[in-house]
C-alpha positions as CSV (number, residue, x, y, z in Angstrom):
1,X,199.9,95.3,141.9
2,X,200.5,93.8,138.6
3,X,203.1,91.2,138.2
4,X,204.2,89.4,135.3
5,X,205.8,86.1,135.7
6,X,207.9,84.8,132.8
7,X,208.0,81.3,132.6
8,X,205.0,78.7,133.7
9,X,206.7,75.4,134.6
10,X,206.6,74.6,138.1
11,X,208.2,77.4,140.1
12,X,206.2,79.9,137.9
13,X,202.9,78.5,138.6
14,X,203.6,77.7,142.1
15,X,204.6,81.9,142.5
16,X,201.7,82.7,140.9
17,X,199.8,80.9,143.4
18,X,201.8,82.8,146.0
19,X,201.1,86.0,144.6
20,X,197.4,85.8,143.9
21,X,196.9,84.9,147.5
22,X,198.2,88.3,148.2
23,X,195.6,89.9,146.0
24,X,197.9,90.5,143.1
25,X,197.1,90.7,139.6
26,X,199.6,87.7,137.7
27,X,200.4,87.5,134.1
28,X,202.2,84.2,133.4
29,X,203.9,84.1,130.3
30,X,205.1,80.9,128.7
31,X,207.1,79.9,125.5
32,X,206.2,76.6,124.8
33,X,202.4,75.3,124.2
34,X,200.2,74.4,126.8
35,X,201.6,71.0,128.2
36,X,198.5,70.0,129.1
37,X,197.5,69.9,125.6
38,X,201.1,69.4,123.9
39,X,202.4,66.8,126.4
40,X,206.2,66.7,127.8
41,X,209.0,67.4,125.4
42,X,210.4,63.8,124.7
43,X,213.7,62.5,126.7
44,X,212.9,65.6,128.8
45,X,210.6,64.7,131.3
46,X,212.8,63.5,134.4
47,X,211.1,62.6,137.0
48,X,211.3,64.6,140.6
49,X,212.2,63.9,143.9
50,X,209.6,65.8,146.0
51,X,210.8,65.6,149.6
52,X,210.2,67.9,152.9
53,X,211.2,71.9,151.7
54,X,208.6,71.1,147.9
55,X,206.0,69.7,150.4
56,X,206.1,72.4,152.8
57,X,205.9,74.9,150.0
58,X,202.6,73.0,148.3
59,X,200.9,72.6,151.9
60,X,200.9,76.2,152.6
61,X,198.6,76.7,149.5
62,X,197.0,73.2,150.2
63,X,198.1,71.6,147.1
64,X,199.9,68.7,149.2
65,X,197.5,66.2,149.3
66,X,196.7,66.6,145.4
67,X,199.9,66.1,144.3
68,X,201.2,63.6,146.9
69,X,198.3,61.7,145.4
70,X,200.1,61.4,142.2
71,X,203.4,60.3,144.1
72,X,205.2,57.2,144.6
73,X,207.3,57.4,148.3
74,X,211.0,56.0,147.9
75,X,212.2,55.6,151.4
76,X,215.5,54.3,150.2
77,X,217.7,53.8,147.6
78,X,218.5,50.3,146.4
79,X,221.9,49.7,144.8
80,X,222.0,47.2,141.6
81,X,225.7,45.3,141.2
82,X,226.9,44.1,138.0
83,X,226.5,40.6,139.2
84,X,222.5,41.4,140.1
85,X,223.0,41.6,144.0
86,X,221.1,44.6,145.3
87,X,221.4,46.2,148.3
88,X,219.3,48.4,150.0
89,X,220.0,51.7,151.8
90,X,216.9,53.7,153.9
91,X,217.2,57.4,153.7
92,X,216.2,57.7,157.2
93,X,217.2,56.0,160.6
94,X,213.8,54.5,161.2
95,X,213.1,53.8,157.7
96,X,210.4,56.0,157.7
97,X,210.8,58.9,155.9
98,X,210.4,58.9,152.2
99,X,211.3,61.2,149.3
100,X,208.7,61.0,146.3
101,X,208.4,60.3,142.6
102,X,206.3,62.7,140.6
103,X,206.4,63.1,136.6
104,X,207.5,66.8,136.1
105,X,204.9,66.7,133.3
106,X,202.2,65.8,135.6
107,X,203.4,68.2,138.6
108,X,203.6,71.3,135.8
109,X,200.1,70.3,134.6
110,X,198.6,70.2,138.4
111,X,200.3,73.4,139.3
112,X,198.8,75.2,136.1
113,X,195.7,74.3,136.9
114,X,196.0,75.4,140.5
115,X,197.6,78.6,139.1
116,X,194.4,79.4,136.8
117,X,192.0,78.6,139.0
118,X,193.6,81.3,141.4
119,X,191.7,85.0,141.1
120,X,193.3,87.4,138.9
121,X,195.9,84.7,136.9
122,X,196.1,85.0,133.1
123,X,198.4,82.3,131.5
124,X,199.4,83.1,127.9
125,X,201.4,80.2,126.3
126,X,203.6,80.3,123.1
127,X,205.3,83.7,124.0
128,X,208.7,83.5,123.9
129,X,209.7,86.3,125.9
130,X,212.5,88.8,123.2
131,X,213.0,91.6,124.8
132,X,212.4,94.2,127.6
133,X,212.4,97.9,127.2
134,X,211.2,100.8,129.7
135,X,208.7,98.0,130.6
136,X,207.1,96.7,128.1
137,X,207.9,93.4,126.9
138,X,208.3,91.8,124.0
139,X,207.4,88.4,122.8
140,X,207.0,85.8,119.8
141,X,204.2,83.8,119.2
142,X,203.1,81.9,116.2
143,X,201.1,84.6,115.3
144,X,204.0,87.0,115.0
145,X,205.3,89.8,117.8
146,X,203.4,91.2,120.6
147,X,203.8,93.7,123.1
148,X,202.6,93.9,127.1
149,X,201.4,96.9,128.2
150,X,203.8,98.5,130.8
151,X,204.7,96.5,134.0
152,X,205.6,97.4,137.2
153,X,207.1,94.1,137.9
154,X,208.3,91.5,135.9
155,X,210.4,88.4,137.7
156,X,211.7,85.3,135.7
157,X,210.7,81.7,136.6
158,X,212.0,81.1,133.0
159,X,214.7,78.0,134.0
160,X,218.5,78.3,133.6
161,X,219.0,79.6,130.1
162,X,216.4,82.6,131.5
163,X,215.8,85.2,128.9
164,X,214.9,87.6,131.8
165,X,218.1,87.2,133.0
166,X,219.5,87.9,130.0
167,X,218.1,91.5,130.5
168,X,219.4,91.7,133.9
169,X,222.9,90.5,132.7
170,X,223.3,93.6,130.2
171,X,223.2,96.0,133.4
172,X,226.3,97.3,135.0
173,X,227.7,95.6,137.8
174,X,225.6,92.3,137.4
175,X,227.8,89.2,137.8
176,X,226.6,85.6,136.0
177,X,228.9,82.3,135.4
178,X,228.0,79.0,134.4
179,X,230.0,75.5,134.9
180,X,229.3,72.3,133.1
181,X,229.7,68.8,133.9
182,X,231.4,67.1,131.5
183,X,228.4,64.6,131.4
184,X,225.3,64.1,130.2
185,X,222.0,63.1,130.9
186,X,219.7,60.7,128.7
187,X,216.2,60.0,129.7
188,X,214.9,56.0,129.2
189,X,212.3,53.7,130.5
190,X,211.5,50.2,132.0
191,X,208.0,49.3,131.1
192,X,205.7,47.5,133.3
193,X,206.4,43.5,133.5
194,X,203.2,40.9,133.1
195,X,201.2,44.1,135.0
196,X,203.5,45.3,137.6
197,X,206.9,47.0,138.5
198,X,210.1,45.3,137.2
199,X,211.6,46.4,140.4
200,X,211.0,47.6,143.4
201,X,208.8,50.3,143.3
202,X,209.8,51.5,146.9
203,X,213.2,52.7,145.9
204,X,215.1,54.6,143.8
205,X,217.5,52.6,141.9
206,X,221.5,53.3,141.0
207,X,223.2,51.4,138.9
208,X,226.6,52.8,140.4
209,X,229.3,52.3,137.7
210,X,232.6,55.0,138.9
211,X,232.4,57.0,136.1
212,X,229.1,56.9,134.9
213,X,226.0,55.9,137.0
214,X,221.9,55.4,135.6
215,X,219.0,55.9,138.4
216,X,215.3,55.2,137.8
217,X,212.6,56.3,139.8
218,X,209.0,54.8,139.8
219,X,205.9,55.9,138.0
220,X,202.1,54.9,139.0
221,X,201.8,53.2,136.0
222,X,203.7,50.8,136.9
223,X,206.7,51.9,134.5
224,X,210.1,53.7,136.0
225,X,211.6,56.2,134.1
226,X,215.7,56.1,134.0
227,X,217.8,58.6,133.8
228,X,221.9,57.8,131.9
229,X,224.6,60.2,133.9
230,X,227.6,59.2,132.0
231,X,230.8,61.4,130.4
232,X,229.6,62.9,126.9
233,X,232.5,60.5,125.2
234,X,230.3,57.6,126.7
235,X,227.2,58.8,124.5
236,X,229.2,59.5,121.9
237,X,231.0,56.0,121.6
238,X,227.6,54.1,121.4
239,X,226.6,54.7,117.8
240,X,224.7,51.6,116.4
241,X,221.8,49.9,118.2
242,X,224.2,46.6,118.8
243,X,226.9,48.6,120.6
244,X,224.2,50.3,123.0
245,X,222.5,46.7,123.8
246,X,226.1,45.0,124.0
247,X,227.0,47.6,126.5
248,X,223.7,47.7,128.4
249,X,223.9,43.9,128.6
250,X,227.4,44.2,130.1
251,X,227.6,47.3,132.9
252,X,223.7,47.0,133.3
253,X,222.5,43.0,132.6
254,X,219.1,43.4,135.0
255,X,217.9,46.9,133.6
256,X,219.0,45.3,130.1
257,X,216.8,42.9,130.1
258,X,213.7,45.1,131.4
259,X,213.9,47.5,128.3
260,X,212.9,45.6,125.4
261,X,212.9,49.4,123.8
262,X,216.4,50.4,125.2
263,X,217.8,50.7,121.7
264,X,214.8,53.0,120.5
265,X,214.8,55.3,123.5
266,X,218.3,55.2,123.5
267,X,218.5,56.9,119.5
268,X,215.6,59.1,119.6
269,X,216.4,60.5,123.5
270,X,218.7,63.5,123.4
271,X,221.1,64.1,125.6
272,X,220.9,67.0,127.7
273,X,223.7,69.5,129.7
274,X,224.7,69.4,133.5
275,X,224.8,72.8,134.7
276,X,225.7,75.0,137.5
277,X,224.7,78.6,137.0
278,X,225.2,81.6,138.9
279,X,224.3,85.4,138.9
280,X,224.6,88.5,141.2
281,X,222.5,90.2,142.3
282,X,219.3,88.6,141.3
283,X,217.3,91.8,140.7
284,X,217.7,94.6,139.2
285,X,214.9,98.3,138.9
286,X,215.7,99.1,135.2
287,X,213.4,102.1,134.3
288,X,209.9,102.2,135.6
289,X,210.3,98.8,136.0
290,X,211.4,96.0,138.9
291,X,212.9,93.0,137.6
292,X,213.8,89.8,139.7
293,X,214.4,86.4,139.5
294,X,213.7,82.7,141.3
295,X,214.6,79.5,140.3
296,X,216.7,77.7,138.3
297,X,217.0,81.7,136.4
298,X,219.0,82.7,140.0
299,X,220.6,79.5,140.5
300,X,220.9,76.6,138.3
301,X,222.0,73.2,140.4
302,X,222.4,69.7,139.1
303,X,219.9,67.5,140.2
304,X,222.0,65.0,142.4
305,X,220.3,66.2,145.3
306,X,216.5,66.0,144.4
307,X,217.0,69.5,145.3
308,X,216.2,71.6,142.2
309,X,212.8,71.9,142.2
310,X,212.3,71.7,146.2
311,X,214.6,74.7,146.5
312,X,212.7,76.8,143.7
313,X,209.5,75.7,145.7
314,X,211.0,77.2,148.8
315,X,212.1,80.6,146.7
316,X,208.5,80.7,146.0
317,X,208.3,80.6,150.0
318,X,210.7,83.0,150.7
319,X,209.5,85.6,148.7
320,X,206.1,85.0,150.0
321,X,207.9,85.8,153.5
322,X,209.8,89.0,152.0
323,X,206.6,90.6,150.8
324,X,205.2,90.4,154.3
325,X,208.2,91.8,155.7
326,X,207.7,94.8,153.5
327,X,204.7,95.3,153.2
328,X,204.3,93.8,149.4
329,X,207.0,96.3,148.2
330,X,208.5,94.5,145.7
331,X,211.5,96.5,145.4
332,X,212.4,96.1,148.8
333,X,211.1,92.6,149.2
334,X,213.2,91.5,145.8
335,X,216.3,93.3,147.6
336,X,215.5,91.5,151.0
337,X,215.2,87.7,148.6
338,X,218.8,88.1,148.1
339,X,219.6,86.8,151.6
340,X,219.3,83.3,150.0
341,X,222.2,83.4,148.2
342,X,223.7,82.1,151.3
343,X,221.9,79.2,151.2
344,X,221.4,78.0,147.4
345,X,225.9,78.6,147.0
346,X,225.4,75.4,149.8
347,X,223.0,73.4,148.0
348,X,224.9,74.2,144.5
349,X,227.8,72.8,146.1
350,X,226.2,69.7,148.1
351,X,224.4,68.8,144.7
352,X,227.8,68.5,143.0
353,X,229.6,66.3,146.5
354,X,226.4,64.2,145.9
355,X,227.2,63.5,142.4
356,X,230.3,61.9,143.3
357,X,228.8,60.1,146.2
358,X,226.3,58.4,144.5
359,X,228.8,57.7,141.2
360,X,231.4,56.4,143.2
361,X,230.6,55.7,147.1
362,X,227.6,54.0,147.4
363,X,228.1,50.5,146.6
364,X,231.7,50.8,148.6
365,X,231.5,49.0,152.7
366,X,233.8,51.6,153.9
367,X,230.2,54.2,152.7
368,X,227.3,51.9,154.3
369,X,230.0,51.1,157.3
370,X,229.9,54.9,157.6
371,X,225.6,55.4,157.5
372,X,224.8,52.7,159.7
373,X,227.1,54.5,162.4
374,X,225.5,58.0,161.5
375,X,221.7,56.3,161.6
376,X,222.8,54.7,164.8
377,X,224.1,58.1,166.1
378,X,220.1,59.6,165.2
379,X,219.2,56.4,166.7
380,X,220.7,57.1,170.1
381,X,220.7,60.9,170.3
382,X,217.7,62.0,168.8
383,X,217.2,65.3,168.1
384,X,220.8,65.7,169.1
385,X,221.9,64.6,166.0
386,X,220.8,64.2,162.5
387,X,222.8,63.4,159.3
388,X,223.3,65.9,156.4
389,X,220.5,64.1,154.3
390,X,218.5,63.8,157.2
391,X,218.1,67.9,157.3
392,X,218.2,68.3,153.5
393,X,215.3,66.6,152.3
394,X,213.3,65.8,155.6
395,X,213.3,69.1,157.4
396,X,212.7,72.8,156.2
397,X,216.5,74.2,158.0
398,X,217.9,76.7,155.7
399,X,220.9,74.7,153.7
400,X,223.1,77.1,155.5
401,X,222.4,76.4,158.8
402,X,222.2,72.6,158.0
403,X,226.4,73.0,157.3
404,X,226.8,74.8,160.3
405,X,224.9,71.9,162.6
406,X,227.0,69.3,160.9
407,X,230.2,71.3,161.8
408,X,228.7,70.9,165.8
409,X,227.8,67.8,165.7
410,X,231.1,66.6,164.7
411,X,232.9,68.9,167.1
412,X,230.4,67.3,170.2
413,X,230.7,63.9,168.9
414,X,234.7,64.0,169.1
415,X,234.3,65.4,172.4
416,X,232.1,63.1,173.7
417,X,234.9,60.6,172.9
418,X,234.0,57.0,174.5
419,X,230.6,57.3,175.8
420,X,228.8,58.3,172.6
421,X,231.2,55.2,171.1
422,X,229.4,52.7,173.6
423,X,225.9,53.8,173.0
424,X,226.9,53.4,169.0
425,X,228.3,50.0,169.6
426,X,225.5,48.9,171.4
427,X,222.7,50.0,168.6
428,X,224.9,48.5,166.1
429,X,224.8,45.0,168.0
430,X,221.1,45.1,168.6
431,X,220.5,45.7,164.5
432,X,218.4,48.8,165.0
């Protein structure tokens, strides 16, 4: 079968991966230039989070070990007060488990060249995808408009302002919103110090604030790459290089004085959109053609989580799983994808709770009171019971069915009553 894949960032690539292992024939089409060649937009390249449901999806093609190569494990966050104290939170109860930094750059540019080296892949770059009518599409390209021939299958990887979606959304009875934040994002950096990390490289680092919050994640060149999450008025208000670094040196004194370029970055770094988007259903047979989509093009989330790109990884696993329910028929198999709805509404949702957590929670005693109880309850009832991050980013459950086992595990831990108490108590006394 032919498939054309619109958009080659990192859940295009990794589908075309998917679908040349089943023998298909993959046209990837991309609008921008090769980023191998071009290099990452600027202010745009925030870093990932690459945790269990992305790793499971690389490891079935046996791309793991490549790009875990490339990554830098965080098994904690560490929390950075005004006055400098930090504080240290693991993501898991034996501080073992680690989520992991990875430049999207350098992830897109290792799953490209995973994706050409597959049988029967064709990436063309610099086609911006304009239009598609009784299956043929159209495209620009500096050289002017092209055409495809006709395809029997065209599905968008093409991100959250999707121009195959935009197709999908002129067809009766197809449902789409969108909801933004009223913040911003704005991409900065902490170069290295005398040769090595200005902070801990085993972390990833909030600079909780209430309203407004920065993280940065590490690189392996010894740099870490921040990210601004603050209310669009907030950009707005800092206008001259003094105002940013007399602000910086107020709400942020230790990242302040790590970024001799903060005032730089901080002009030429635009500020980008928070996002939720939605659409119903995500396919669509228009003509002689089947068109369906994965990704941020279905389902848009803000990136509190981590999640965004580990839950297009696992599209990219679910359709895989579709086609072999019906027998490659894309139709059917693009009818049967829709099933996941039920779990990206849950991680849309969580990724906005997460927002507020990490804003707002983190730094407070009544929050870290509350995880070393929950890591003492894995502690003492393993397998029994594991917290909401636990199952999000170190375990493949579907997001659904992670809800639904938090729901039990409450109602059996407040009917265990004083027993489950004791055994809590106990772990909290011996410091484990």
């Amino acid at each position: 079968m032919e498939v054309t894949v619109v958009g080659a960032g990192l859940v295009g690539c990794l589908l075309a991966c998917y679908l040349a292992r089943r023998g298909h024939e993959v046209t990837l089409y991309e609008r921008r230039a090769d980023p191998r060649e071009a290099g990452a937009e600027r202010g745009r390249s925030i870093n990932l989070a690459i945790s269990e449901r992305g790793i499971d999806a690389l490891r079935r093609l046996g791309l793991d070990g490549e790009v875990l190569a490339e990554a830098l494990p965080m098994p904690g966050r560490m929390m950075h007060a005004i006055d400098g104290t930090l504080s240290f939170q693991p993501y898991s109860a034996d501080g073992r488990r680690a989520i992991n930094s990875i430049s999207r750059g350098e992830l897109n540019r290792k799953l490209l060249d995973a994706a050409e080296a597959m049988p029967g892949v064709r990436v063309h770059f610099g086609h911006r995808l304009t239009g598609i009518d009784d299956g043929v599409l159209t495209f620009d390209t500096p050289q002017g408009p092209v055409t495809s021939g006709k395809t029997p299958v065209v599905i968008g990887a093409d991100g959250a302002y999707s121009a195959v979606r935009a197709k999908l959304q002129t067809q009766p009875g197809v449902d789409f919103s969108q909801s933004y934040l009223d913040y911003g994002y704005k991409e900065l950096s902490v170069p290295a110090r005398y040769g090595d990390f200005a902070f801990d490289p085993g972390a990833l680092h909030i600079w909780p604030r209430g309203r407004s919050m920065m993280i940065a994640l590490p690189n392996p060149d010894r740099t870490f790459t921040c990210t601004l999450f603050w209310p669009h008025e907030a950009f707005d208000a800092l206008d001259t290089p003094e105002k940013v670094r007399r602000h910086f040196a107020e709400h942020y004194p230790d990242a302040a004085e790590a970024m001799p370029g903060l005032a730089d970055d901080y002009a030429a770094n635009p500020v980008g959109n928070l996002v939720t988007m939605r659409c119903s259903p995500w396919h669509r047979t228009i003509g002689p053609t089947t068109i369906g989509l994965v990704g941020d093009a279905a389902h848009a989330i803000v990136p509190f989580y981590g999640q965004g790109a580990n839950c297009g990884f696992e599209d990219c696993v679910e359709l895989d799983r579709c086609l072999d329910e019906t027998g490659d028929d894309f139709p059917a198999a693009l009818a049967l994808f829709e099933r996941r709805t039920a779990d990206t509404e849950v991680i849309a949702r969580l990724a906005l709770d997460n927002f507020v957590e990490m804003r707002d929670k983190v730094g407070s005693r009544t929050f870290l009171a509350g995880k070393r109880v929950e890591h003492a309850l894995e502690r003492v009832l393993p397998g029994r019971y594991a917290s909401r991050y636990e199952l999000v980013s170190f375990s493949t459950t579907p997001y659904s069915e992670v809800e639904r086992r938090i729901a039990r595990q409450r109602r059996w831990v407040a009917g265990a009553g004083l027993g489950v108490a004791a055994l809590v108590a106990l772990a909290l006394r011996r410091g484990k």
